[in-house]
N, C-alpha and C positions, 0 to 999 in steps of 0.2 A: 588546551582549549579553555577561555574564560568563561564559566556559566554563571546565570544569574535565577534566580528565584523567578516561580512565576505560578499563580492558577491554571489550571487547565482550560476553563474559562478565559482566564485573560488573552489565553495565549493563540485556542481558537478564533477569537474576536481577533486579534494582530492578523493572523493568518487569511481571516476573511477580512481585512481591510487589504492589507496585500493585493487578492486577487482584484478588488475594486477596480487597484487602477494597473492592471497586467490585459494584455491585449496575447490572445493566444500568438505563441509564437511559430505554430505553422502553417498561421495566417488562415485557419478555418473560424469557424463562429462559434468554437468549445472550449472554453479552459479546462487542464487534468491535473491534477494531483494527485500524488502520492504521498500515501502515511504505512511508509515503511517501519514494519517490526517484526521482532519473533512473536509466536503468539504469548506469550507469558509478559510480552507489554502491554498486550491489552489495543494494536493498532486498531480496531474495529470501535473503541470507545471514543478516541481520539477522533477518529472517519466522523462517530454518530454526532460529537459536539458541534465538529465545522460544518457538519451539514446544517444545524439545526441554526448556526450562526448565519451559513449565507441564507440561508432562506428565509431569514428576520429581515436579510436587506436584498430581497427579492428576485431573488437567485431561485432559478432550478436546476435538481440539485441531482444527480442519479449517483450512486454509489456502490460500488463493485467489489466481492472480495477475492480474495485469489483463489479461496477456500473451494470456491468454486467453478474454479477450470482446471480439477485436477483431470490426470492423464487414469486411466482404466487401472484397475487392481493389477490386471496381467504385466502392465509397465511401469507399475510403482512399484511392483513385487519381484519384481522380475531377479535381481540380487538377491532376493531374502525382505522380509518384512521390515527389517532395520538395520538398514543404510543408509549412513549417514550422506555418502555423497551421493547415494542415487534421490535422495529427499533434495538437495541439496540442488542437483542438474537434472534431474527427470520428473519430478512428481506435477510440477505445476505447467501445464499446455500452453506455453508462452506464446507458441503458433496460432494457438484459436483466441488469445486475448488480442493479439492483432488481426486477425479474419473478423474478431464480433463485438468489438468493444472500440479497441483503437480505429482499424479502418473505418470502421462509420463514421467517423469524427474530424475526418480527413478534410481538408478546402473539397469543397463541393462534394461532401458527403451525405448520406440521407438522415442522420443523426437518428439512426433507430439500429441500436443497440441492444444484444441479447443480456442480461444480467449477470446467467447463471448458467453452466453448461452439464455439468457433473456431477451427480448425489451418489457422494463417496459410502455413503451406507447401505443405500443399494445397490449399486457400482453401476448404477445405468442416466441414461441423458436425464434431463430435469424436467425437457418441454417446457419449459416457464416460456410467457408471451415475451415478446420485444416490446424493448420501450424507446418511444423517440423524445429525444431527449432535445429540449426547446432550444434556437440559436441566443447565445450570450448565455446559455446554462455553464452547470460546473460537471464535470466527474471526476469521482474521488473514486481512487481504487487503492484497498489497502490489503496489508498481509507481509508477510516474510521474501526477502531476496527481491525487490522490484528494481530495485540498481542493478546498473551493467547490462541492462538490456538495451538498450536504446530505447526503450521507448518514449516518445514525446511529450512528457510531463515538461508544464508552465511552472509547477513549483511543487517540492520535493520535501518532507517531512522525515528527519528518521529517528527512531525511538530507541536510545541506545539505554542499554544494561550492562552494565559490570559483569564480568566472567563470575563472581559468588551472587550477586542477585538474578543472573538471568539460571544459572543451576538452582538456584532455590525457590525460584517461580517456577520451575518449569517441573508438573506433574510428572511422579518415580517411572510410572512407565512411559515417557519421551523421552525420557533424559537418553536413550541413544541417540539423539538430534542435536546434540548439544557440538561435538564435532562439526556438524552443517555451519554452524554461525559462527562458530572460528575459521573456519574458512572463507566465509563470507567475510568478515572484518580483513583477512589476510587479503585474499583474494580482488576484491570490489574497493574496500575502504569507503563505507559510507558513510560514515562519521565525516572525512573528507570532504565527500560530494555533494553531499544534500545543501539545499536551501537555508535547513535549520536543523539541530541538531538536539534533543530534548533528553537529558539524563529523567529517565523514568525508575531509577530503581527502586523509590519510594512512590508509588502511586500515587498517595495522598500531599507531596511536597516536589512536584518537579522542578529542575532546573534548564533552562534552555540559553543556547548559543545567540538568539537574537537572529534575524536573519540577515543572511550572505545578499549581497546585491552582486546580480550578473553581470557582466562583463555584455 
């Protein structure tokens, strides 16, 4: 794959011209994206920049992270505290990101959207309000493993790391998770599939794929 140099700024800014001219493609009044990474790329900073770009060009903007819909300690643990594949196919409640986030966004949906379902520190629901998210808005939902689900993303973001910088990002007590994302590369190949594809290993100097036009 040829990369090219790019700010993270500039790159945001491409990404929200992008959506400018993308008409959701199933045909509701919401564009989605995804800013696919492990967390040691930092997806969550990437999400903050393109929000902060479309809504220079008057976009509203709701933004979601995976972090929170995880599934209950009893089901993340249920293996043992680390596992790699149970992190990997169990931890994140892919069923309530479709019940509370996707389905609202549906052709004639009511575009009100829960944010947040699960506070992993307390291991109980969040109650956070719903937000209804305005028609011709954006949502960004970012985090680890969003490929291979189906879900109806307009355009697709993934934050790739080399096998030595994603182990050297990645804090001594996670590092059992580091299995999960070989797996995911094996598995998914999102490097493949996404829209664009963003060598992040150096934070401060990424390089990116340019973006894929669909078919």
């Amino acid at each position: 794959m040829r990369l090219e140099p790019i700010t993270w700024e500039r790159l945001t800014d491409t990404l929200a011209a992008r959506l400018d001219g993308l008409a959701p493609g199933d045909g509701s009044a919401w564009l989605k994206v995804a800013v696919d990474g492990a967390p040691a790329a930092r997806p969550e900073e990437t999400a903050r920049l393109l929000a902060e770009a479309l809504r220079l060009r008057g976009r509203d903007v709701l933004t979601v992270a995976t972090g929170g819909f995880l599934r209950p300690a009893s089901l993340r643990y249920e293996y043992g505290k680390q596992a790699p594949d149970t992190y990997f196919g169990g931890w994140f409640d892919t069923g309530a990101l479709w019940r509370e986030v996707f389905g609202p966004l549906e052709p004639g949906g009511s575009g009100r959207v829960l944010p947040d379902l699960w506070d992993p520190v307390t291991d109980r629901a969040t109650r956070s309000p719903y937000r209804t998210l305005a028609p011709g808005g954006v949502l960004l939902v970012h985090g680890p493993f969003l490929l291979g689900h189906w879900f109806p993303f307009d355009l697709t973001a993934h934050l790739l790391l080399s096998p030595g910088a994603l182990a050297r990002r990645t804090p001594a007590e996670e590092a059992w998770t580091l299995p999960a994302f070989e797996r995911y590369e094996a598995e998914v190949g999102p490097a493949d599939t996404a829209d664009a594809v963003v060598r992040a290993d150096h934070p401060r100097h990424p390089a990116w794929s340019g973006l894929r036009h669909r078919d």
